[in-house]
PDB file of N, CA, C and O in Angstrom:
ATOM      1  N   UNK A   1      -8.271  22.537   4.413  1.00  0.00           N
ATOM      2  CA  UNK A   1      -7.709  21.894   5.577  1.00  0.00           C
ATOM      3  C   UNK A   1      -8.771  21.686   6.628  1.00  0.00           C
ATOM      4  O   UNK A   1      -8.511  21.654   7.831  1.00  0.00           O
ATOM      5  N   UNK A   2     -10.082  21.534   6.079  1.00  0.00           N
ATOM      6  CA  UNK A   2     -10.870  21.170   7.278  1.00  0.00           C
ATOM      7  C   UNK A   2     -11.729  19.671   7.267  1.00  0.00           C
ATOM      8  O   UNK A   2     -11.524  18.836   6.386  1.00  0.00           O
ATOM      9  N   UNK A   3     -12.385  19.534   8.004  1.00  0.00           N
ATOM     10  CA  UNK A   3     -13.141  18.305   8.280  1.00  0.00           C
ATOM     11  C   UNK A   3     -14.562  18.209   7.094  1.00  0.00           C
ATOM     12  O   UNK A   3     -15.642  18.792   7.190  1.00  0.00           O
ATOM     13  N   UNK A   4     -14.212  17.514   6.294  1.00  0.00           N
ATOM     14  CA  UNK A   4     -15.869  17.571   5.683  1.00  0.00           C
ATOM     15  C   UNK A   4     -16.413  16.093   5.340  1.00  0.00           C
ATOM     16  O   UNK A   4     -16.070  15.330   4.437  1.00  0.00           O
ATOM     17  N   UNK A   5     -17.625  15.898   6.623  1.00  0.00           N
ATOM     18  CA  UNK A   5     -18.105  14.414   6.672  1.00  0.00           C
ATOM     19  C   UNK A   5     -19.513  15.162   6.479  1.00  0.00           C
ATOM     20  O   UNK A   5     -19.841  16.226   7.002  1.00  0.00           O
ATOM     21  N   UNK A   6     -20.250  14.384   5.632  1.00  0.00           N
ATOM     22  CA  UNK A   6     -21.255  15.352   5.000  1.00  0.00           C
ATOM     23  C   UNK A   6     -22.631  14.249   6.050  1.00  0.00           C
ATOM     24  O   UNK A   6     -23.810  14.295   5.702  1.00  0.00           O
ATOM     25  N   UNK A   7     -22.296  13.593   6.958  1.00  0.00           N
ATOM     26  CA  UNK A   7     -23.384  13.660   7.899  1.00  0.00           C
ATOM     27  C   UNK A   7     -23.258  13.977   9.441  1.00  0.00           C
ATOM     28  O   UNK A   7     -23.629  13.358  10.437  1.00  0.00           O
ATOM     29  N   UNK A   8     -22.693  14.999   9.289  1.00  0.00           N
ATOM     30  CA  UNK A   8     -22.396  15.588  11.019  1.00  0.00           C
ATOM     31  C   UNK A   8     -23.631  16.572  11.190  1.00  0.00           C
ATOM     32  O   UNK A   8     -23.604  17.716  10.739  1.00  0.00           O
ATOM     33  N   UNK A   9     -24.677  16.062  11.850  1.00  0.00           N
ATOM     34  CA  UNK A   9     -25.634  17.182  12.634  1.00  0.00           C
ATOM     35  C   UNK A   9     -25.745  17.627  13.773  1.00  0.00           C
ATOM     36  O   UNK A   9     -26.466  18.584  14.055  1.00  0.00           O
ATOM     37  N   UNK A  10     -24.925  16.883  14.719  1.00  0.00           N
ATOM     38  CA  UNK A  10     -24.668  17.742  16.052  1.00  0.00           C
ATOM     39  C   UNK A  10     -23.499  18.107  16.527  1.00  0.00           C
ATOM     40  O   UNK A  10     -22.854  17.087  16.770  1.00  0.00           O
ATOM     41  N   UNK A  11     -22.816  19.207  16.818  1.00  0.00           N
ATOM     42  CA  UNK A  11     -21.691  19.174  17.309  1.00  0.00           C
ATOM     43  C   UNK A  11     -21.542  20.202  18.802  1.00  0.00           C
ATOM     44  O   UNK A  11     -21.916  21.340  19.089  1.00  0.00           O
ATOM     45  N   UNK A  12     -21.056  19.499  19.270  1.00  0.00           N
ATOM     46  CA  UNK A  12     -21.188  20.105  21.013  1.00  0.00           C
ATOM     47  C   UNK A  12     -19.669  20.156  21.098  1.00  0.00           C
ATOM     48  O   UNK A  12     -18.861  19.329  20.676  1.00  0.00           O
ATOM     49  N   UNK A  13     -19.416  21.506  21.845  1.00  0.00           N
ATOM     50  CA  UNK A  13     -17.834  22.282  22.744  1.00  0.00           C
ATOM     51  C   UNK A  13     -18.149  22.056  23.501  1.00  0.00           C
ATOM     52  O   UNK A  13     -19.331  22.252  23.786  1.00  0.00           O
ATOM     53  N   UNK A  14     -17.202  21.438  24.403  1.00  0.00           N
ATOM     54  CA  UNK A  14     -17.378  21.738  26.078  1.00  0.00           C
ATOM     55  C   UNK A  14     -16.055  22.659  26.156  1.00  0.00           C
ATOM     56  O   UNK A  14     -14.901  22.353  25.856  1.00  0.00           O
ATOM     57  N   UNK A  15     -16.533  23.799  26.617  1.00  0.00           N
ATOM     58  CA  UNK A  15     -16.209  24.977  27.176  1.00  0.00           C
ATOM     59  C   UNK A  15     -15.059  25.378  26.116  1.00  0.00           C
ATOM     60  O   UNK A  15     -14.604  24.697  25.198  1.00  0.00           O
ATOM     61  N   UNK A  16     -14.763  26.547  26.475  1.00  0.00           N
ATOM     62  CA  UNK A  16     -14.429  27.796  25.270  1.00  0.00           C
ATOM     63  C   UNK A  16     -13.029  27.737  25.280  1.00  0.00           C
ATOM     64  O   UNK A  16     -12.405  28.560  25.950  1.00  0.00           O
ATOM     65  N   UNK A  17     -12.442  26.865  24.620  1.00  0.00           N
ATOM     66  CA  UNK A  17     -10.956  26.504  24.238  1.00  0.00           C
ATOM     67  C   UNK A  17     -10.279  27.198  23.266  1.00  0.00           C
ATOM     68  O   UNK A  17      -9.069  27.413  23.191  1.00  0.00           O
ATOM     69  N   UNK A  18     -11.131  27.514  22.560  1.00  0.00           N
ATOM     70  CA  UNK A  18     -10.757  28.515  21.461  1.00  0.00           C
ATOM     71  C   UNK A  18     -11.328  30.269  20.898  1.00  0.00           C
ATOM     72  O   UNK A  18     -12.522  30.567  20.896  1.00  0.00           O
ATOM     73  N   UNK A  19     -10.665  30.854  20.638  1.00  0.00           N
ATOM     74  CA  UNK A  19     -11.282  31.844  20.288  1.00  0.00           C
ATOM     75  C   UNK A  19     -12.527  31.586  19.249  1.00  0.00           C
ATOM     76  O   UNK A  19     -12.605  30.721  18.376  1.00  0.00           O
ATOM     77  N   UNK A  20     -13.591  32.720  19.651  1.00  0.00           N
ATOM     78  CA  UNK A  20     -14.782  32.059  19.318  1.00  0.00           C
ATOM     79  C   UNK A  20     -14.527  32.696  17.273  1.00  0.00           C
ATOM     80  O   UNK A  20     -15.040  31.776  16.636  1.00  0.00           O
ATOM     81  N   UNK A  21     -14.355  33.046  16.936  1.00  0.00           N
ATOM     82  CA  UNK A  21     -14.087  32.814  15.448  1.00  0.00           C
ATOM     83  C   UNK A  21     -13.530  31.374  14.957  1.00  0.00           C
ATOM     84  O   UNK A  21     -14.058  30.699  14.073  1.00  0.00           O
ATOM     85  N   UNK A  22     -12.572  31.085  15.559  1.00  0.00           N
ATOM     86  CA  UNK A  22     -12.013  29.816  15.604  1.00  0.00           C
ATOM     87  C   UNK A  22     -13.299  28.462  15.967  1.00  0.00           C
ATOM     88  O   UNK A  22     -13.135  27.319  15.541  1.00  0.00           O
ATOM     89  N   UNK A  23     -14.713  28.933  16.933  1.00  0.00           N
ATOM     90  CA  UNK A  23     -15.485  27.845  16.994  1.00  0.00           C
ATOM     91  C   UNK A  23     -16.318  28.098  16.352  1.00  0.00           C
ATOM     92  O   UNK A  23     -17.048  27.132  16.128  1.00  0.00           O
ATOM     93  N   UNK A  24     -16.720  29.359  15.716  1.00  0.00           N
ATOM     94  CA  UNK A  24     -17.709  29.091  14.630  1.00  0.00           C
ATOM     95  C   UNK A  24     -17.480  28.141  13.697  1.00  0.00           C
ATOM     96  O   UNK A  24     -18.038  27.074  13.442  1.00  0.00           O
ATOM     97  N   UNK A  25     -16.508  28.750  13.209  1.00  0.00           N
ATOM     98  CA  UNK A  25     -15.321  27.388  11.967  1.00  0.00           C
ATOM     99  C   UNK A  25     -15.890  25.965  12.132  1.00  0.00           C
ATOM    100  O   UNK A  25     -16.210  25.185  11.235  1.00  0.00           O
ATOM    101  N   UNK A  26     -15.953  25.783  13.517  1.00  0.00           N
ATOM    102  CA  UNK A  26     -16.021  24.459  14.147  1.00  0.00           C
ATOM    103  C   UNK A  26     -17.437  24.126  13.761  1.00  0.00           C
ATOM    104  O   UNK A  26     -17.787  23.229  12.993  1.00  0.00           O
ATOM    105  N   UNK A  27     -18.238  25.023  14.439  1.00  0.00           N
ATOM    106  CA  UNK A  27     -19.571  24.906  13.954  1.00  0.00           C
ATOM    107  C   UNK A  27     -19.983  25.019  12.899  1.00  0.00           C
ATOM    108  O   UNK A  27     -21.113  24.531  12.876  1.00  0.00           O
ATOM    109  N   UNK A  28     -19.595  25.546  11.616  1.00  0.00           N
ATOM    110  CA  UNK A  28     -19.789  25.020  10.237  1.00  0.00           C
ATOM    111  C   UNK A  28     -19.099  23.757   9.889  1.00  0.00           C
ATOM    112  O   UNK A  28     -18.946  23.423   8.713  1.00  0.00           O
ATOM    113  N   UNK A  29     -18.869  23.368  10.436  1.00  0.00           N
ATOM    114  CA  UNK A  29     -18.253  21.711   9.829  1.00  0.00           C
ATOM    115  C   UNK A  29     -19.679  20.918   9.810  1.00  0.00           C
ATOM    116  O   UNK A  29     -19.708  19.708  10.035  1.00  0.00           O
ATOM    117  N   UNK A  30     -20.533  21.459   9.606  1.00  0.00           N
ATOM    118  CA  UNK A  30     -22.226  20.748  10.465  1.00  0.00           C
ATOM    119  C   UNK A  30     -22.924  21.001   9.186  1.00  0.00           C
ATOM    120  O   UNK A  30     -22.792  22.031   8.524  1.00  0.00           O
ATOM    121  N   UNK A  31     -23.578  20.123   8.919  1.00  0.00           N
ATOM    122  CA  UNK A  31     -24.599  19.881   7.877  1.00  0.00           C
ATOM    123  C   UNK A  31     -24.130  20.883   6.752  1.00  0.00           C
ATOM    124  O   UNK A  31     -24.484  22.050   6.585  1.00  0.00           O
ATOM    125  N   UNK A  32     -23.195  20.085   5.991  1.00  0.00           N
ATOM    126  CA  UNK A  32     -22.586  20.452   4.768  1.00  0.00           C
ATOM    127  C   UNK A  32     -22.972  20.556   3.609  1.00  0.00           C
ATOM    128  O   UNK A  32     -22.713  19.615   2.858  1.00  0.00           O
ATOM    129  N   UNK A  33     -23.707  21.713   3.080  1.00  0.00           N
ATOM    130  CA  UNK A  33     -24.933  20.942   1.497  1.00  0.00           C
ATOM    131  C   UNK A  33     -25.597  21.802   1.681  1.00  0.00           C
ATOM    132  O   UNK A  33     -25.347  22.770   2.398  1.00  0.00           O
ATOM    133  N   UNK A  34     -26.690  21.573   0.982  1.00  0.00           N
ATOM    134  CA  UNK A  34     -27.646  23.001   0.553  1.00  0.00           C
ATOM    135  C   UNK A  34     -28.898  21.744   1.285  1.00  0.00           C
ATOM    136  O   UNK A  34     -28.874  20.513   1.311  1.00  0.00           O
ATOM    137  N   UNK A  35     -29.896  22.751   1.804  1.00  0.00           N
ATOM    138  CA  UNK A  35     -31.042  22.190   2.355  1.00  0.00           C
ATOM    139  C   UNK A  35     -30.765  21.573   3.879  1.00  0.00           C
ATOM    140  O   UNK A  35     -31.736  21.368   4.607  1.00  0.00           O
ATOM    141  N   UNK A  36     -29.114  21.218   4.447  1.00  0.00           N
ATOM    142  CA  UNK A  36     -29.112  20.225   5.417  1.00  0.00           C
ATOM    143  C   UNK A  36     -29.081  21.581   6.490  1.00  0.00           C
ATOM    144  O   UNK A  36     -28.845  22.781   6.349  1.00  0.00           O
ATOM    145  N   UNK A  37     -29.506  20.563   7.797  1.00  0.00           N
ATOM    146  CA  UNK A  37     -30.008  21.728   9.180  1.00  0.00           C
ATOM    147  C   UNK A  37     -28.904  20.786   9.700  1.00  0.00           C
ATOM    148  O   UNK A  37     -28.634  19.678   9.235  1.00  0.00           O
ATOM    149  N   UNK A  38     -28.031  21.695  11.231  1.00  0.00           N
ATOM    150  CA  UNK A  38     -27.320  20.835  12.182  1.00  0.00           C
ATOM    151  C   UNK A  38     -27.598  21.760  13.232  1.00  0.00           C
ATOM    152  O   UNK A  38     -27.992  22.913  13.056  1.00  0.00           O
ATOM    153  N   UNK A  39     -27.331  21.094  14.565  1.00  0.00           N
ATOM    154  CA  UNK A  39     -27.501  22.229  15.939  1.00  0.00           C
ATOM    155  C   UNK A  39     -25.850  22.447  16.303  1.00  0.00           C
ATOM    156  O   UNK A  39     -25.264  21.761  15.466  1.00  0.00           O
ATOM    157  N   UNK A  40     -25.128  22.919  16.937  1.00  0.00           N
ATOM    158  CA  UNK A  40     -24.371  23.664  17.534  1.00  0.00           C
ATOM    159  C   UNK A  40     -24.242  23.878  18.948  1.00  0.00           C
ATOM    160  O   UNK A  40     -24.605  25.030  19.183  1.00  0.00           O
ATOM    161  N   UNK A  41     -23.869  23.251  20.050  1.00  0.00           N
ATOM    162  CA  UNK A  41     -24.000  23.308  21.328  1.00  0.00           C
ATOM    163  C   UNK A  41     -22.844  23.756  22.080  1.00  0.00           C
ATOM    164  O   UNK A  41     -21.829  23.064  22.005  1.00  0.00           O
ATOM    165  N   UNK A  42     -22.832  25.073  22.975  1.00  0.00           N
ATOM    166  CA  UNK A  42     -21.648  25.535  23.616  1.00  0.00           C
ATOM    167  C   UNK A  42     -21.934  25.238  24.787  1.00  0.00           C
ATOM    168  O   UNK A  42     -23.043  25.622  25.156  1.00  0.00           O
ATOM    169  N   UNK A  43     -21.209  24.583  25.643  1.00  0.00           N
ATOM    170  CA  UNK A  43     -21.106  24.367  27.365  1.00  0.00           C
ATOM    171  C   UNK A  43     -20.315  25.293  27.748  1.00  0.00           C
ATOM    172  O   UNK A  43     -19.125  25.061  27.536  1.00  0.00           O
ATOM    173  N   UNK A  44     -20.593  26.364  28.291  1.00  0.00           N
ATOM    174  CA  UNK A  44     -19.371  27.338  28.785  1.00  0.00           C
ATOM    175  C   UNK A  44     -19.809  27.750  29.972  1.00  0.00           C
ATOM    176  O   UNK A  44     -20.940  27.736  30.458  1.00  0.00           O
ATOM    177  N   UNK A  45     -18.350  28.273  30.555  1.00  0.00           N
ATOM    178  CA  UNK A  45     -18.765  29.004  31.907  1.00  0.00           C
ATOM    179  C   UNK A  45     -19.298  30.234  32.474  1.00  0.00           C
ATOM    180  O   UNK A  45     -18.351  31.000  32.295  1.00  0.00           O
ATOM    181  N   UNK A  46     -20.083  30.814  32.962  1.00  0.00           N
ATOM    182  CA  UNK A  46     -20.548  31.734  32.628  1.00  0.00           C
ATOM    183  C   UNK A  46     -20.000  33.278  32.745  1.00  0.00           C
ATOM    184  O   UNK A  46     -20.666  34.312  32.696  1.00  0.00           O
ATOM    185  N   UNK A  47     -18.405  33.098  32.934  1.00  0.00           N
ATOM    186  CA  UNK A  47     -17.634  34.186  33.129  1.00  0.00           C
ATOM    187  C   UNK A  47     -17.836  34.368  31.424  1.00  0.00           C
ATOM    188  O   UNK A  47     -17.857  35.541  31.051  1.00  0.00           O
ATOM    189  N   UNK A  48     -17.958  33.519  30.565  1.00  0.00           N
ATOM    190  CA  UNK A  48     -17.883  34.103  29.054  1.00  0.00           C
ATOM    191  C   UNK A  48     -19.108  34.699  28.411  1.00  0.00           C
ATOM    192  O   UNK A  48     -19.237  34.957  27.215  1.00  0.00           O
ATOM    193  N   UNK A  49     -20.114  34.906  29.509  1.00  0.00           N
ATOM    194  CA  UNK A  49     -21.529  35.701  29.288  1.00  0.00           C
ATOM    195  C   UNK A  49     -21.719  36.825  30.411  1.00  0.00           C
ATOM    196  O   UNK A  49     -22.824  37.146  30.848  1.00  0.00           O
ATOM    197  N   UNK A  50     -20.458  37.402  30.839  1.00  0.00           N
ATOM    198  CA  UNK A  50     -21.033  38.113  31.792  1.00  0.00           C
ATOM    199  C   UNK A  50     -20.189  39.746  31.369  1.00  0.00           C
ATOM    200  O   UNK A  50     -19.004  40.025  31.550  1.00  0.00           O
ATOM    201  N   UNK A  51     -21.370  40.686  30.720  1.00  0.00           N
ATOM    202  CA  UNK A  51     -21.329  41.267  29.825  1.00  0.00           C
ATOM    203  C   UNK A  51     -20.615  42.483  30.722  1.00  0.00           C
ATOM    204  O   UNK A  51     -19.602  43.096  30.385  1.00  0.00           O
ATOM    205  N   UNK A  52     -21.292  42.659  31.796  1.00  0.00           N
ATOM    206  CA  UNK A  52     -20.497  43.381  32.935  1.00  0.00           C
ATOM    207  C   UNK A  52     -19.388  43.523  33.411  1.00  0.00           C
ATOM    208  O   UNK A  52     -18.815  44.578  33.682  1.00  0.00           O
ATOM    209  N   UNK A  53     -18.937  42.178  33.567  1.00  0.00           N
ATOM    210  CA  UNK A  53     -16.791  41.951  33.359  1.00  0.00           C
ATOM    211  C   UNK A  53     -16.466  42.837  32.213  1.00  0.00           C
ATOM    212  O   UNK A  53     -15.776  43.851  32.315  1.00  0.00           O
ATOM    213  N   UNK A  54     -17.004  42.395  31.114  1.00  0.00           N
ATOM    214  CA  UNK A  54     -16.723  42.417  29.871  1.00  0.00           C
ATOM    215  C   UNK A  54     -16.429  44.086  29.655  1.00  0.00           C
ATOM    216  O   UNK A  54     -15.402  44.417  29.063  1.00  0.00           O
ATOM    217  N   UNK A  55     -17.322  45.061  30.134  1.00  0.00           N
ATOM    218  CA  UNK A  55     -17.416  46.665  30.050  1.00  0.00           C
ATOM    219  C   UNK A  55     -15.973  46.931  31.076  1.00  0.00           C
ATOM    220  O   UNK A  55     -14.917  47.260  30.535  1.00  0.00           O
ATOM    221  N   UNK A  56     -16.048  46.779  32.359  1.00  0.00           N
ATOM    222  CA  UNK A  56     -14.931  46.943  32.755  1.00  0.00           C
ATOM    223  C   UNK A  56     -13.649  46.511  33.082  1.00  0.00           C
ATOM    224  O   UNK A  56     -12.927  46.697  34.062  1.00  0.00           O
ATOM    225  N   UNK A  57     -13.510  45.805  31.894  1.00  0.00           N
ATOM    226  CA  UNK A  57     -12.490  44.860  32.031  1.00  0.00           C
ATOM    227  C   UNK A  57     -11.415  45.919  31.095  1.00  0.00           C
ATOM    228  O   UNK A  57     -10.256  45.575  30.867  1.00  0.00           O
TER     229      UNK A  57
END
């Protein structure tokens, strides 16, 4: 049940809509095959890197 277009090399999120297991997924939809490279780009806010919330939360 997923997307497989066997020339997708870039794929960019803007911001964190999904649980991030759920965007890796996303990010393997990317250069499908043996030998192919793709990049992966997250735009997020930086409450989802702030490791400090994260401890006392």
């Amino acid at each position: 049940q997923g997307v497989d277009i066997s020339d997708i090399e870039v794929i960019v999120q803007w911001r964190v809509t999904y649980p991030m297991n759920a965007l890796w997924q996303r990010f393997g939809r990317a250069a499908r095959g043996a030998g192919k490279e793709a990049i992966a780009v997250l735009l997020a806010e930086p409450k989802y890197f702030d490791d400090e919330k994260a401890l006392t939360a």
